[in-house]
N, C-alpha and C positions, 0 to 999 in steps of 0.2 A: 855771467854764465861761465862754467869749467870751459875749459878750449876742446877736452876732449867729448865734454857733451855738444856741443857746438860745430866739431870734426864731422860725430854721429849723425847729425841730423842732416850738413852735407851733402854726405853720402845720398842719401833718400829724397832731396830736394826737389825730383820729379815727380813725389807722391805725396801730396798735402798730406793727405789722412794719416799716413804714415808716419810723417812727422809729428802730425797732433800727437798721435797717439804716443809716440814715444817721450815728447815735449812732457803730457800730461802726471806718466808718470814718474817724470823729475818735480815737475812744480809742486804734485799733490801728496799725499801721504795715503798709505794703503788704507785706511780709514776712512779718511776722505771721501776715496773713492770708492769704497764698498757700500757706505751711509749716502751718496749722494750721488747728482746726475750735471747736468749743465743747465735742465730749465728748474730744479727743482717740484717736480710735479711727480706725480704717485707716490704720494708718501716718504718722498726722498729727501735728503735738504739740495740744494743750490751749491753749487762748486761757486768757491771765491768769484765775484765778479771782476776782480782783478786783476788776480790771477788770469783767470779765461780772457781776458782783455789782452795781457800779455802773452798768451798763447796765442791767439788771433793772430798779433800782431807780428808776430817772432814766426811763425809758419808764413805770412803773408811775404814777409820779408826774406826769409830762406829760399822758401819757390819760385819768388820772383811774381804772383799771383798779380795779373794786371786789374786795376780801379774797378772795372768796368766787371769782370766774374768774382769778385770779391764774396758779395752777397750769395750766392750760388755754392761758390769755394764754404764758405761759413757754415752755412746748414747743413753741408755735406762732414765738414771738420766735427761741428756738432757732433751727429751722427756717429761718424766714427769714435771720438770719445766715450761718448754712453756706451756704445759698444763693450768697447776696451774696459769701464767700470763695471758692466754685466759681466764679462768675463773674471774679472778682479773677483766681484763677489761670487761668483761661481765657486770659483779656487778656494775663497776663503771657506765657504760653507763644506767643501768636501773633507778642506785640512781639518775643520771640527769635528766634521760626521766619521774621520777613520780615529776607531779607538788608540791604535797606538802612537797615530800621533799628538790626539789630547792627552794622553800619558807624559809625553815628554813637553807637552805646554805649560801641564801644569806644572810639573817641577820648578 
């Protein structure tokens, strides 16, 4: 990991979600995460398991997140993610829906 993505996430260390969220959008590609979610359900595909394994793990270890709220910490991390990918393809759909900036995508 870059030392300055790794600085970043520091910083926010008291806010799980925060970190997921930011973590997520280094690990995944805007694609990624506009096509897909963490459990893959409603028609979405599945974020890397691996990836999200390393996420977990890398926010676990950042915050400090003790054994015992872990599972709690997780479903919330979850959460927060899809969030963050709702949001993603929100953005996306609006950049398609304004004509002038499909003008200069297509170019």
């Amino acid at each position: 990991m870059q030392p300055n993505v790794k600085e970043s996430l520091v910083l926010h260390a008291n806010c799980p979600n925060k970190v997921a969220r930011m973590l997520a959008g280094k690990l995944f590609t805007t694609m990624e995460r506009v096509n897909g979610n963490v459990t893959g359900k409603r028609s979405l595909n599945q974020l890397d398991p691996v990836r999200l394994l390393l996420l977990k793990q890398t926010v676990f270890e950042v915050c400090g997140v003790p054994y015992a709220e872990q599972p709690k910490a997780y479903k919330a991390i979850k959460l927060a993610v899809d969030a963050a990918n709702r949001q993603v393809r929100f953005n996306q759909f609006k950049l398609l829906e304004n004509p002038s900036t499909r003008m200069s995508l297509e170019s």
